[in-house]
C-alpha positions as CSV (number, residue, x, y, z in Angstrom):
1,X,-10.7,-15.3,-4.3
2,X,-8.6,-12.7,-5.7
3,X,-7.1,-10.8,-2.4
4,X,-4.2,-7.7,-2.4
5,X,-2.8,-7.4,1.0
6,X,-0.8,-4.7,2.1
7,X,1.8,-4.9,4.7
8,X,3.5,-1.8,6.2
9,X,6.8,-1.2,6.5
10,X,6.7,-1.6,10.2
11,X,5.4,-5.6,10.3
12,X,6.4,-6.2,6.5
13,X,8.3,-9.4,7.5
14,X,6.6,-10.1,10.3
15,X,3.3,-10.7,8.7
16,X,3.5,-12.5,6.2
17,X,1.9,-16.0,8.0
18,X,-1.0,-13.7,7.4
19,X,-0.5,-14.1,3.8
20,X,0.6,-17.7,3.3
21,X,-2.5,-18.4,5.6
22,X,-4.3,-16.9,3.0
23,X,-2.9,-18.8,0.3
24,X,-3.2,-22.1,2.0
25,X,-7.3,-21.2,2.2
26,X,-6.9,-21.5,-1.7
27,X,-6.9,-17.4,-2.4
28,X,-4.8,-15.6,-5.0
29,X,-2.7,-13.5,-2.8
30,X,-1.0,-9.9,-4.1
31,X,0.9,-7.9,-1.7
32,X,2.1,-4.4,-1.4
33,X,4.5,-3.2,0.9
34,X,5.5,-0.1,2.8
35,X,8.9,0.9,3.9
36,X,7.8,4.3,5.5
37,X,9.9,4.0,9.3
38,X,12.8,3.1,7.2
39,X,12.9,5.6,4.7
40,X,12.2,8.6,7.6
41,X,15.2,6.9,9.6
42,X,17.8,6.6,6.6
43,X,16.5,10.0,5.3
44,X,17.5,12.0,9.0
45,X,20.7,9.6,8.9
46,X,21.6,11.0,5.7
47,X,20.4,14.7,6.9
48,X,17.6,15.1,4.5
49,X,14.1,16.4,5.4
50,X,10.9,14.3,6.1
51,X,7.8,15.9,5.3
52,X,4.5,14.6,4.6
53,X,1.3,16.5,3.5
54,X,-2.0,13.9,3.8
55,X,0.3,11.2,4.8
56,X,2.2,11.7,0.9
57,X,5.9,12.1,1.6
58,X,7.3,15.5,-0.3
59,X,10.4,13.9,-2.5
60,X,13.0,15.6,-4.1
61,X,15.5,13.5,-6.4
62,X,17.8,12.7,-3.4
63,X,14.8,11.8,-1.1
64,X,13.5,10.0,-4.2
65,X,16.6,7.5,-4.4
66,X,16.6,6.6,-0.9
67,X,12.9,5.8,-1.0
68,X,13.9,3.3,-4.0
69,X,16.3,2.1,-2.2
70,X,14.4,1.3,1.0
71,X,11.8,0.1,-0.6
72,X,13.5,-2.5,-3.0
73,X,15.3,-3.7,0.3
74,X,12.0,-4.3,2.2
75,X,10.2,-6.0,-0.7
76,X,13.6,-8.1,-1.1
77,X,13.3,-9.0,2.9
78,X,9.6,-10.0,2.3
79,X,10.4,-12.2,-0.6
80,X,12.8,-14.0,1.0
81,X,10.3,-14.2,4.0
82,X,7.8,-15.3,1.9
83,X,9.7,-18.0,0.3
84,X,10.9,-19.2,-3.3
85,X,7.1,-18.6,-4.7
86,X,7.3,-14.9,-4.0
87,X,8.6,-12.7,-6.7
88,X,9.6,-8.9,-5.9
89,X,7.7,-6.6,-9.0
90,X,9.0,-3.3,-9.0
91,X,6.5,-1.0,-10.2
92,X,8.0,1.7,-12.4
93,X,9.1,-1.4,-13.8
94,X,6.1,-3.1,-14.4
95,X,3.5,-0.5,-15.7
96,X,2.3,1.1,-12.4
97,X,0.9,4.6,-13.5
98,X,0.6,7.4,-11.5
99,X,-0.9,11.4,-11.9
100,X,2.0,13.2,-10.8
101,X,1.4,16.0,-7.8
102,X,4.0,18.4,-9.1
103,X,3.5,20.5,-5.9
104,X,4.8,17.4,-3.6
105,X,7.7,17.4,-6.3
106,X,8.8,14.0,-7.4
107,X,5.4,12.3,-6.3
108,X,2.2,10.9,-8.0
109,X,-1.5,9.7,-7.2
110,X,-1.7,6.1,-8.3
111,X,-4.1,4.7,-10.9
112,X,-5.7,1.4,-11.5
113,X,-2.8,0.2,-14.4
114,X,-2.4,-2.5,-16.7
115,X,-0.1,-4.7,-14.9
116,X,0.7,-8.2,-17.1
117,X,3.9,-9.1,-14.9
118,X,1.0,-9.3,-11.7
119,X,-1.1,-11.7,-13.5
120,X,1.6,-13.4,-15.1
121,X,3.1,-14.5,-11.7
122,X,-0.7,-15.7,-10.1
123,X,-1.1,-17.4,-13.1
124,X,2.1,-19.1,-12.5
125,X,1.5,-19.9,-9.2
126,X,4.2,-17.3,-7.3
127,X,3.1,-14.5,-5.0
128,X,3.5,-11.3,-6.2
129,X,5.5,-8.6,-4.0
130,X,4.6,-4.9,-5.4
131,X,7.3,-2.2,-4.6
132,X,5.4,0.6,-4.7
133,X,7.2,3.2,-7.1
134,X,5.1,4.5,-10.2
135,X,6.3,5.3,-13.8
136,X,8.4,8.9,-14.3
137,X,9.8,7.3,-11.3
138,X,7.6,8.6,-9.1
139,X,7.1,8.3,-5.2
140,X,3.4,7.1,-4.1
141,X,1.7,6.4,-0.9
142,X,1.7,2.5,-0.7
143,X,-1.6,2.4,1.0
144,X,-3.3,4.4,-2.2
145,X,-0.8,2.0,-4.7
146,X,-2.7,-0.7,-3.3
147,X,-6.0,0.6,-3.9
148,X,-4.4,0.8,-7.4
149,X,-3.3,-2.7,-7.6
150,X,-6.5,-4.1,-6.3
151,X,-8.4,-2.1,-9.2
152,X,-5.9,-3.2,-11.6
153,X,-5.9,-7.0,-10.9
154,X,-9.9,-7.2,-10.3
155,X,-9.3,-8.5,-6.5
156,X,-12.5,-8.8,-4.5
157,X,-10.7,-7.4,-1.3
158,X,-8.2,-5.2,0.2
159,X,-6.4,-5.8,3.5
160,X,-4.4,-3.9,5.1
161,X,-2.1,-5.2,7.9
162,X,-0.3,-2.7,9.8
163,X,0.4,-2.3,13.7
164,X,-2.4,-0.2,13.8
165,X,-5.5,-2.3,15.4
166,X,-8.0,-0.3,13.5
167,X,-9.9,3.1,12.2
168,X,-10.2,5.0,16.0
169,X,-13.2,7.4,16.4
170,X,-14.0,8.7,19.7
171,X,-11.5,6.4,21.7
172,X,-12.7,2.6,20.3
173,X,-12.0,1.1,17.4
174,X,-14.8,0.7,14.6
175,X,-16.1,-2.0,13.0
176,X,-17.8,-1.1,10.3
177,X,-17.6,2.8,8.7
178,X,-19.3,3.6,5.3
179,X,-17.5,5.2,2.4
180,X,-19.8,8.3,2.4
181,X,-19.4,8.5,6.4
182,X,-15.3,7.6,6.2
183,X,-14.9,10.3,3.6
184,X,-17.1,13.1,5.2
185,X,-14.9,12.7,8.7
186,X,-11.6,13.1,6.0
187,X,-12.6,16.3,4.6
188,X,-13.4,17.9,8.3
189,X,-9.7,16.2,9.6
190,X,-11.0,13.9,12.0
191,X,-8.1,12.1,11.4
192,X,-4.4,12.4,10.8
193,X,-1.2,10.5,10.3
194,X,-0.8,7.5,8.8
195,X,-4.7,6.3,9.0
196,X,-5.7,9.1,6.5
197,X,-4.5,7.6,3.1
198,X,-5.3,4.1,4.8
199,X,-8.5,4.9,5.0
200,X,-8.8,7.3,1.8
201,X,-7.8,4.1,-0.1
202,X,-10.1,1.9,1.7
203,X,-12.8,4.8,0.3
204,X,-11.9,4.2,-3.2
205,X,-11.7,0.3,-3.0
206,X,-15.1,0.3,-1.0
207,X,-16.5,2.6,-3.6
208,X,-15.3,0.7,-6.6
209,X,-16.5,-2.6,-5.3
210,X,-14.2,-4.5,-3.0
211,X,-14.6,-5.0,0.6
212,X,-11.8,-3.1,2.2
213,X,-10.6,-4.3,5.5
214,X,-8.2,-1.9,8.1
215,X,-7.3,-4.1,10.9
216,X,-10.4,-5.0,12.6
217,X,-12.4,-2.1,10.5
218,X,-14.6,-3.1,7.4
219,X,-14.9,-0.2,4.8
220,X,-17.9,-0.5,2.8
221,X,-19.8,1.2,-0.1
């Protein structure tokens, strides 16, 4: 089974026994990564605003290079976590497309791509690491580039890890939400932070086939 797991910035390092695990069961393993604590911490280090508008961080050109940065850092950290079968895949340098969101300024809505490098490495046996950074270069939401990279590579589920147990509704943690039902609580803002593009990716993987799987939450079609 083709599986793309994505780790958040948080636990990035920390998780990946959750991936190996996975390839040791015989799956194809992709990962994305986050880096969103550590860009917010070096971008108020550095005196630059944080922003975000439906969990999408609003990115100048100077809040732009330090997400790069970040994020090339992390996905180097997780590589060498992961050991010499990983290989880090930048995406701006690997075809990852993106409908820019002019009004978020440097920032784009990722699209299911054509992504060679991605099946190049499973095919050599290595586990991809996506950085999450579309063509133009444009900043995404990792949890949407996912999504993305699990249309693009024909993956048959979508994990997410992150230190978040779950989708929370009404104080307890769900196990199962439908798509239709997950994206009719979005539009009325049941939920904010950092579960909203989570769980708006989750929407569009469910929708387009895969199972989609936040912590201990199934998202289904």
């Amino acid at each position: 089974m083709r599986v793309v797991v994505k780790l958040g910035g948080r636990v990035a390092a920390g998780s990946v026994g959750e991936v190996l695990e996975r390839r040791v069961a015989g799956d194809e393993v992709v990962v994305v990564h986050g880096a969103g604590p550590q860009i917010s911490a070096q971008l108020e280090a550095r005196g630059l605003p944080v922003t975000f508008v439906r969990g999408r961080r609003v990115t100048d050109a100077a809040t732009l290079a330090v997400v790069r940065e970040l994020l090339v850092s992390v996905g180097e950290e997780l590589c060498d976590a992961l050991g010499p079968d990983a290989v880090q895949l930048v995406g701006d340098e690997i075809g990852l497309e993106a409908t820019p969101l002019p009004e978020l300024g440097l920032v784009g809505d990722p699209v299911a791509s054509s992504l060679p490098a991605v099946e190049h490495a499973l095919a050599s046996g290595r586990i991809p690491v996506v950085t999450p950074i579309a063509i133009g270069p444009l900043n995404v939401n990792a949890d949407e580039a996912a999504a993305a990279v699990a249309s693009s590579v024909g993956a048959a589920r979508l994990v997410f890890v992150s230190d978040v147990p779950g989708v929370y509704l009404e104080g307890a943690v769900l196990q199962l939400i439908h798509a239709d039902r997950a994206s009719e609580l979005l539009e009325r803002g049941t939920f904010d932070g950092g579960i909203v593009p989570k769980l708006m990716a989750a929407v569009l993987a469910a929708r387009a086939g895969l199972t989609a799987e936040i912590g201990e939450t199934a998202v289904v079609a």
